[in-house]
C-alpha positions as CSV (number, residue, x, y, z in Angstrom):
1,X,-62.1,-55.0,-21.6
2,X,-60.3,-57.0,-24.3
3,X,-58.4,-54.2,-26.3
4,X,-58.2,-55.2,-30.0
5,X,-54.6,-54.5,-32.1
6,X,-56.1,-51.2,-33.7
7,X,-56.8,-50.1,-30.1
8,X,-53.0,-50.4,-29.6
9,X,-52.0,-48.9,-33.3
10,X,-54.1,-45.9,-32.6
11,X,-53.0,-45.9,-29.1
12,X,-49.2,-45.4,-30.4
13,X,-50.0,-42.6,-32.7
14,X,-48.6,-43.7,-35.6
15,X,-51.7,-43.4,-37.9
16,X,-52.8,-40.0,-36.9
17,X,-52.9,-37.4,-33.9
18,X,-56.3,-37.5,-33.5
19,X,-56.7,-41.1,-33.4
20,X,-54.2,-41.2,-30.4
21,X,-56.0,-38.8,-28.6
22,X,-59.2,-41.1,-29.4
23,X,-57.4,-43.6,-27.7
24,X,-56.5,-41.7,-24.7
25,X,-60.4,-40.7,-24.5
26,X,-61.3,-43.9,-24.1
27,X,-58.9,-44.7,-21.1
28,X,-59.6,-41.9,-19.6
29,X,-63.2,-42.4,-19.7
30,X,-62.9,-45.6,-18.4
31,X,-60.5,-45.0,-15.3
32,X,-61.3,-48.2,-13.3
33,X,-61.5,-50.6,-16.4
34,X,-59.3,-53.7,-16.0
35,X,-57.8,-53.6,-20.3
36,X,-55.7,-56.7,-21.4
37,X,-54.8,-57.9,-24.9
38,X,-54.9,-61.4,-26.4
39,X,-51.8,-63.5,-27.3
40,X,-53.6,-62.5,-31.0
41,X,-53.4,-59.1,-30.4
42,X,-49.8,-59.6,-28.6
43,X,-48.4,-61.3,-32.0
44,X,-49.9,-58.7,-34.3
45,X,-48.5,-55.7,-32.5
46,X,-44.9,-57.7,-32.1
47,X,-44.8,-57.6,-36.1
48,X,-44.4,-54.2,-35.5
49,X,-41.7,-53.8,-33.1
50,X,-38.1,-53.9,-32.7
51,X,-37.2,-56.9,-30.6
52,X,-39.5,-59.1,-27.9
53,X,-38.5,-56.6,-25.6
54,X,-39.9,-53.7,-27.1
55,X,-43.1,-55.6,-26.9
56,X,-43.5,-56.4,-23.7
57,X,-42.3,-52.8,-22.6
58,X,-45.6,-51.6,-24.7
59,X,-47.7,-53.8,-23.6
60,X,-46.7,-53.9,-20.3
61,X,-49.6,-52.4,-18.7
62,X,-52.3,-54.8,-19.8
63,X,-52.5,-58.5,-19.0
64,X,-52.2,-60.9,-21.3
65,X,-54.9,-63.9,-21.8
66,X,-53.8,-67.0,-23.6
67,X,-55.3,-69.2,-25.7
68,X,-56.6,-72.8,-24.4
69,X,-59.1,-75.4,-25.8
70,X,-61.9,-73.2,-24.5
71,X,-61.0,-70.7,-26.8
72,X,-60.1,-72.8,-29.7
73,X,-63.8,-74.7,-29.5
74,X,-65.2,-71.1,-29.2
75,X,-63.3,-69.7,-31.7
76,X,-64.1,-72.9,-34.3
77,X,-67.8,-72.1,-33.4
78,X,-67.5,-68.9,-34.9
79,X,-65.3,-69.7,-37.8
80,X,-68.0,-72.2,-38.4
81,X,-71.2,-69.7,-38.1
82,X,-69.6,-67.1,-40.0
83,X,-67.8,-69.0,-43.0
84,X,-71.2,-71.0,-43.2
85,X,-73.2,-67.2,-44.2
86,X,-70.6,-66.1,-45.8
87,X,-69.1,-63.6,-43.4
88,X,-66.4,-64.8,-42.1
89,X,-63.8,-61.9,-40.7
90,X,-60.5,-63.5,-40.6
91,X,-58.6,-66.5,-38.5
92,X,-57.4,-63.7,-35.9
93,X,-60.3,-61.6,-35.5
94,X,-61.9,-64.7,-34.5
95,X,-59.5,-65.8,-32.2
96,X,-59.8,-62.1,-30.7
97,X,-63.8,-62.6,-30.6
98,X,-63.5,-66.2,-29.2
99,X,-61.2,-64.9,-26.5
100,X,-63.1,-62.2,-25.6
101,X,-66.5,-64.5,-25.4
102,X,-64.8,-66.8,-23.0
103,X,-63.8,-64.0,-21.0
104,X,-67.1,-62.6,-20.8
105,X,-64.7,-59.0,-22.2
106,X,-66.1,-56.4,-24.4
107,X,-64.2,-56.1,-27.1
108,X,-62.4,-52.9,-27.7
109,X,-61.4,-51.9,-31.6
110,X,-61.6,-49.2,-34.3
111,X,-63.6,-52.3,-36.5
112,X,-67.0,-52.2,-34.9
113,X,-68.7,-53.1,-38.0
114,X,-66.8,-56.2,-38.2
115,X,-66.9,-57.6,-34.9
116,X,-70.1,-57.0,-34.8
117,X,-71.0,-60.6,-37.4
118,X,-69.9,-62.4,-34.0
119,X,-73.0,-63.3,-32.3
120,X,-72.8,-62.6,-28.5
121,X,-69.8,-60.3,-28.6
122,X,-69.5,-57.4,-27.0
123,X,-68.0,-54.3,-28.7
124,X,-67.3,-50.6,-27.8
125,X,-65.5,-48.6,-30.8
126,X,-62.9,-45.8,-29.2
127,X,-63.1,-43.8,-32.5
128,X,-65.7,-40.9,-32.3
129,X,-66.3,-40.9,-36.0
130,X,-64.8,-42.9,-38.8
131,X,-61.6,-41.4,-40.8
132,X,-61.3,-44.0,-44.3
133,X,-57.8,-44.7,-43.6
């Protein structure tokens, strides 16, 4: 599973308790799951941290797939669908989506509702019921 940024915010606590322990859940419920991040997700969580080394300490124990012309003519599919009705979700939410599709990955994010525009994708939400924040 493709684990989206919010995954990893939640993950670290630092929006609330309960949505850590969400997080945690969701591991633990899926015990023999491969989880990796995107470069996307690796560059949005890096805003957040110290130094490049803080980064790849946290992120350590998921792989990490990059971004090739496969994803880039995936993900320019979806821009296209999605600006074209009027949905469109953002440049890196469609990277994330775009990766995940060419990685046959659910994605994993607090944003179902989003994600969900992206025809084909895949998406589990880790939250058990929506907060507002």
């Amino acid at each position: 599973m493709l684990l989206d940024t919010d995954f990893l915010i939640d993950l670290g606590g630092t929006r609330s308790s309960r949505r850590r322990t969400e997080a945690l859940a969701f591991l633990a419920r899926h015990p023999t799951e491969a989880f990796c991040v995107s470069r996307i997700t690796w560059a949005e969580f890096a805003e957040g941290a110290v130094s490049i080394e803080d980064t790849g300490l946290a992120l350590a124990g998921f792989g990490c797939l990059e971004i090739g012309e496969a994803t880039a003519w995936i993900a320019s599919r979806i821009a296209r669908r999605l600006k074209h009705s009027g949905q469109h979700i953002g440049d890196n939410d469609v990277w994330q989506a775009a990766i995940a599709l060419e990685h046959d990955l659910a994605l994993v994010t607090g944003n179902a509702r989003h994600f969900t525009r992206v025809v084909g994708l895949r998406v589990r939400s880790h939250r058990t019921a929506p907060t507002g924040v």
